[in-house]
C-alpha positions in Angstrom: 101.9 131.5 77.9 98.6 132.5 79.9 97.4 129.3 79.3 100.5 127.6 80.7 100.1 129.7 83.6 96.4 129.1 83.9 97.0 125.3 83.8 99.4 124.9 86.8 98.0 127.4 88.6 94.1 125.8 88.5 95.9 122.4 89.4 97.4 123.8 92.9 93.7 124.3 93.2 91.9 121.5 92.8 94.6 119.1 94.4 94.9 119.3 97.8 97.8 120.5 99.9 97.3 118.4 102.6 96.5 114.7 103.4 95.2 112.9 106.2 96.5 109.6 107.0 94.6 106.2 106.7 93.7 104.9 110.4 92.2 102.3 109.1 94.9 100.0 108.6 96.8 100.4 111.9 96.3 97.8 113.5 97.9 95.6 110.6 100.9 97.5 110.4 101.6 97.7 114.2 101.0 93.9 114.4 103.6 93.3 111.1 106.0 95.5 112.6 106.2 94.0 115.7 106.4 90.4 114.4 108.7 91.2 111.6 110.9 92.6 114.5 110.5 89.0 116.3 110.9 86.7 113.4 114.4 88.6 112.3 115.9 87.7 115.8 114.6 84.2 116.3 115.3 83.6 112.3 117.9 85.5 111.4 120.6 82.5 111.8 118.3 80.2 109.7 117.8 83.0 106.7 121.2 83.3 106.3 121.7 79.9 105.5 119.2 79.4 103.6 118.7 82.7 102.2 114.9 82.7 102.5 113.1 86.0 102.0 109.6 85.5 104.2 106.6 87.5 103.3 103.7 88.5 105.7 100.2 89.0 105.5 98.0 90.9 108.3 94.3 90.1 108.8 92.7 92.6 111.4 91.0 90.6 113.9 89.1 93.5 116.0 90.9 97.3 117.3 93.3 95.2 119.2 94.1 91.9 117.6 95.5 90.8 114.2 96.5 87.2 112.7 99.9 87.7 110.5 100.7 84.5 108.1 104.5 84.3 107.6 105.1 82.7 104.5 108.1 81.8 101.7 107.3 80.8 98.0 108.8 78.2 96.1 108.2 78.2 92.4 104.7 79.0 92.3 103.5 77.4 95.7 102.8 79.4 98.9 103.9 77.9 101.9 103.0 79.1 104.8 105.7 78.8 107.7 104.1 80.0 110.9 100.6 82.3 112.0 100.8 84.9 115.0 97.7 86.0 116.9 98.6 89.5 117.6 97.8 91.7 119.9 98.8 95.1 119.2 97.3 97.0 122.4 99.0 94.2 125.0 102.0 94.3 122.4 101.8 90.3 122.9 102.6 87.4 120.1 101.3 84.4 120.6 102.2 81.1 117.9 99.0 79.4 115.8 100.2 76.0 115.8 99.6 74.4 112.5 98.0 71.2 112.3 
């Protein structure tokens, strides 16, 4: 029984009780969130149709800018739809035309 005790007891220890979050990747989430917010109102007639689930993927660009790749798999090809320059401090989208 002591040992049980011990054992959770020395565990509250050594884990920590608090934890800082990771700054690091802010800029990616504030630029997904604002074009996932975008893309569902200019898209959302268009999804329902088709029933096309898009995924994203944030590359940080600098503190203030991010690209974000919207794309939709079929079978086991990656297509991408459309690419966003973001940028988060201006809150501004801007369209990467594809060529």
């Amino acid at each position: 029984m002591k040992k049980l005790i011990f054992s959770i007891f020395s565990t509250l220890f050594i884990l920590p009780l608090y934890v800082y979050p990771n700054d690091s990747f802010s800029v990616e989430i504030e630029a997904l969130t604002l074009i996932m917010k975008e893309y569902k109102n200019i898209n959302s007639k268009i999804n329902d149709i088709k029933l096309i689930s898009p995924s994203y993927m944030a590359y940080k660009q600098d503190e203030c800018n991010a690209k974000v790749e919207v794309s939709e798999k079929s079978g086991l090809q990656m297509k991408t739809i459309q690419s966003f320059n973001v940028n988060v401090c201006k809150k501004e989208i801007n369209r990467t035309l594809n060529n």
